[in-house]
C-alpha positions in Angstrom: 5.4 -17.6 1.3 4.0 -20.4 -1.3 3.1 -17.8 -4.3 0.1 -20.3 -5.1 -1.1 -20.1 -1.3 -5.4 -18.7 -1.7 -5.2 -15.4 -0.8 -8.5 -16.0 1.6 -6.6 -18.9 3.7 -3.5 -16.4 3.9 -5.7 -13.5 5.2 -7.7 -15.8 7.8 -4.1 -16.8 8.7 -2.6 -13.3 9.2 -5.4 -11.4 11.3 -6.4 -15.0 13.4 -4.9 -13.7 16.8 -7.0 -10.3 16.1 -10.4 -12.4 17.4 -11.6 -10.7 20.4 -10.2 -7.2 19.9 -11.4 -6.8 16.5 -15.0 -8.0 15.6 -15.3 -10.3 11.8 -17.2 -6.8 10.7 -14.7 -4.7 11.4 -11.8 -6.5 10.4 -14.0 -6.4 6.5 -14.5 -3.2 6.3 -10.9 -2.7 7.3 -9.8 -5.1 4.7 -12.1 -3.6 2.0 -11.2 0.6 2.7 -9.2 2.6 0.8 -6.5 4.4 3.3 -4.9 7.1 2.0 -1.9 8.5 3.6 -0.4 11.4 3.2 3.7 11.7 4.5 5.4 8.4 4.4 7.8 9.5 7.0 8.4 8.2 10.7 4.8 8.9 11.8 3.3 7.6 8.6 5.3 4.9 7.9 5.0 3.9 11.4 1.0 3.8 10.6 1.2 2.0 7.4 3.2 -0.9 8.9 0.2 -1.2 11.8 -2.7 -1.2 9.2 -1.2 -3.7 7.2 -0.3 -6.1 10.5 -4.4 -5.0 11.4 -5.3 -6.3 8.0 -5.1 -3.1 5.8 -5.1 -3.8 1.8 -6.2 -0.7 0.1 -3.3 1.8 0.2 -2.5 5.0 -1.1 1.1 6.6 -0.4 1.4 10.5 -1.3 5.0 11.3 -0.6 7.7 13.2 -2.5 10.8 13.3 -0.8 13.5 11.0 -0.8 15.3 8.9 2.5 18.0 10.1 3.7 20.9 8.8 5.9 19.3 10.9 9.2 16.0 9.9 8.7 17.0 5.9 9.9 16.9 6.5 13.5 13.2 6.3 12.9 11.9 5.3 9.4 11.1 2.3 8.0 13.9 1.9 5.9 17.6 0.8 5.8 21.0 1.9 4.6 20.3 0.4 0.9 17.0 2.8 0.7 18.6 5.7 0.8 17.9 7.9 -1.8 14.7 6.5 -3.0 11.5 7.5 -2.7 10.0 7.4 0.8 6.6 5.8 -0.5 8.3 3.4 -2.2 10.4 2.2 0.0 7.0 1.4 2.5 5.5 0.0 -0.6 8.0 -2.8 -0.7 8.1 -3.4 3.1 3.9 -3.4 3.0 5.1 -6.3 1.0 7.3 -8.5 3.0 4.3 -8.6 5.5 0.9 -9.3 3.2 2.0 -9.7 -1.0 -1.3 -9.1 -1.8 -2.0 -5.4 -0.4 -2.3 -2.9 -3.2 -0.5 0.2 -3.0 -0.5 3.2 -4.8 2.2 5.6 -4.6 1.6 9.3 -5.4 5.6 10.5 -6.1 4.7 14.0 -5.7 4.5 16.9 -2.9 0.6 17.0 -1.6 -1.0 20.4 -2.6 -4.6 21.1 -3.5 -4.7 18.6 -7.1 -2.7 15.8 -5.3 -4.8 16.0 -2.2 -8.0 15.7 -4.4 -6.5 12.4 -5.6 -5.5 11.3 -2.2 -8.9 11.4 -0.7 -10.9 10.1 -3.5 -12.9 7.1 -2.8 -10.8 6.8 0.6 -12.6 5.8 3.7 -9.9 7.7 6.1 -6.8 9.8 5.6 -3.8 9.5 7.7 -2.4 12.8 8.0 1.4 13.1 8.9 2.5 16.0 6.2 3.9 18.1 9.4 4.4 15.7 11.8 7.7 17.3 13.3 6.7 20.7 12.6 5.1 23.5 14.7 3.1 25.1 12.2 1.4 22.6 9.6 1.9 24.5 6.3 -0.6 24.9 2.6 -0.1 21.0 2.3 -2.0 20.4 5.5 -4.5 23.3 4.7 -5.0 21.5 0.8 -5.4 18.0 2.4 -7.7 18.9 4.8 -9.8 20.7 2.7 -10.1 17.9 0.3 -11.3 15.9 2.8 -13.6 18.0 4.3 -15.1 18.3 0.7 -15.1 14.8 0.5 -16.9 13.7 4.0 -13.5 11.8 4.8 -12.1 11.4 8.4 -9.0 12.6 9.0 -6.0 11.2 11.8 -3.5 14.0 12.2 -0.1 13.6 14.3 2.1 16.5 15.3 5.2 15.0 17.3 7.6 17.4 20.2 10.1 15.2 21.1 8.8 12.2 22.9 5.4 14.0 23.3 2.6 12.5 20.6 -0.7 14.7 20.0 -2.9 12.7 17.4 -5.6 15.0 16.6 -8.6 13.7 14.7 -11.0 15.6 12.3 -13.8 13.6 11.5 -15.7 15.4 8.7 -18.6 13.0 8.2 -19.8 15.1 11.0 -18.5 18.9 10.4 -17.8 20.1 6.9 -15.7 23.0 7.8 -11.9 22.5 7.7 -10.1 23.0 11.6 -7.7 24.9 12.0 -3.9 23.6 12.9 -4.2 21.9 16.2 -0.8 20.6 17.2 1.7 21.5 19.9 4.4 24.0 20.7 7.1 24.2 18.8 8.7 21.4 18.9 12.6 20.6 20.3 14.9 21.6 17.9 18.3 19.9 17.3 21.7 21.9 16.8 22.3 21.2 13.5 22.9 24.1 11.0 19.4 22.6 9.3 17.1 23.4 12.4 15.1 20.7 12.3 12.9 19.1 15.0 14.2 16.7 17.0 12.6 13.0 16.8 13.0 9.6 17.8 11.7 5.8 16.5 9.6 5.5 20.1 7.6 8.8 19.3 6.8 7.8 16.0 5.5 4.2 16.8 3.4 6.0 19.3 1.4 8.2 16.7 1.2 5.0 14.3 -0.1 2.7 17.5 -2.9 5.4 18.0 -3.6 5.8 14.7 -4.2 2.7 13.7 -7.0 1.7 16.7 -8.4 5.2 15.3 -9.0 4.0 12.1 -10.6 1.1 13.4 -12.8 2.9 15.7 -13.8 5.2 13.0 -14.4 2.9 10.0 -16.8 1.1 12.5 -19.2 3.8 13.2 -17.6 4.9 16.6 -17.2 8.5 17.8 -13.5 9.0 18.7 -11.4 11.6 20.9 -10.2 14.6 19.0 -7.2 14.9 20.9 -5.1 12.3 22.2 -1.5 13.4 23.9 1.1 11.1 25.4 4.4 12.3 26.5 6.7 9.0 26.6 9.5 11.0 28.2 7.1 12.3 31.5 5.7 9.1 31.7 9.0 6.8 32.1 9.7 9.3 34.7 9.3 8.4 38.5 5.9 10.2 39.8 7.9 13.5 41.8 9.1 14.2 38.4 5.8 14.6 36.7 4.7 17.0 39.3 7.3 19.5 39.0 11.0 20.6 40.2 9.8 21.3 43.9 8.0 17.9 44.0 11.2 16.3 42.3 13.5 17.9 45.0 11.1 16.5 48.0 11.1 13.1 46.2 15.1 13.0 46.2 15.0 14.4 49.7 12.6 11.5 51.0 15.4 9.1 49.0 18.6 10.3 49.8 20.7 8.4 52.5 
């Protein structure tokens, strides 16, 4: 891009083919709100990059752990980011798409001190800290409280394989932290490290839901607490979803 191209005409350019799903007013306030996320993993990395395509140019990126070689089935990030930080490496891709975003990166593990810095002044908080995990841990526990102290909406994903639950807190209207809402433990690989199992498809899903959330909620609108998609049952054929009898019928009805 021309470096001396107005920053106004650039903007206009880049949300144009927005008119129609998102309203002038809306696309403002999402221009002019501070986002602060909080895991710049799959699932928040995944958000990031749909903000800033929706017109995001407030950011701020707590994240303290470094890509590795596993994690680019599904982040954003190549071969020659491994090893840096995660937040940083988003930073510089937030880049390639709109130069003029500001981005703050936090380069250390959320607890209750970072989490206070995360949700001041921020408009919504994307919450991915345990996106793969069962059990959301004190990170979750500190960032929700902040916010909940704060008044500031918060946009949780918890991932299972190719099942997506985004949960949303919205604590402009309830000023009591929830409690943990994601799903059952979640598929495990066989690796000696025990971690979750987790694919790019599942993590674009949280970041596609989370990004019409934040629209929804910076303009006023009440939003669904829960929202759960399983890619997996719904590529399926519909026998499948029902269950193994139904499946059996439905390859009985289709054999030769």
């Amino acid at each position: 891009m021309d470096g001396s191209a107005d920053h106004e005409a650039f903007y206009a350019r880049l949300v144009m083919r927005h008119a129609g799903l998102i309203t002038a007013a809306e696309q403002q306030s999402l221009r002019d709100t501070v986002i602060a996320v909080a895991g710049c993993g799959a699932a928040g990395g995944a958000t990031v990059e749909a903000l800033v395509r929706l017109g995001a140019e407030h950011l701020r990126l707590a994240e303290h752990s470094t890509v590795e070689l596993a994690d680019l089935n599904r982040h954003r990030a190549g071969l020659a980011d491994v090893g840096e930080n995660k937040g940083s490496v988003l930073a510089r891709r937030v880049h390639t798409i709109n130069p003029y975003v500001r981005v703050d990166v936090v380069a250390a593990r959320v607890d209750d001190r970072t989490a206070r810095t995360l949700v001041r002044d921020a408009g919504v908080v994307i919450d991915s800290i345990g996106a793969c995990l069962p059990r959301p841990g004190p990170a979750w526990a500190g960032l929700h409280d902040a916010a909940a102290r704060a008044r500031v909406p918060v946009v949780s994903g918890y991932t299972n394989a190719g099942r997506q639950t985004v949960v949303t807190c919205d604590y402009r209207h309830r000023h009591d932290p929830l409690p943990p809402a994601g799903p059952a433990p979640a598929a495990r690989t066989a690796g000696p490290d025990e971690r979750p199992a987790s694919a790019v498809y599942t993590a674009d899903l949280f970041g596609a839901i989370a990004a019409r959330t934040v629209v929804d909620l910076l303009a006023g609108r009440r939003v669904r607490h829960r929202v759960v998609v399983d890619l997996h049952h719904l590529s399926r054929p519909w026998p499948f979803r029902l269950g193994p009898a139904a499946a059996r019928r439905g390859r009985d009805r289709n054999a030769p």
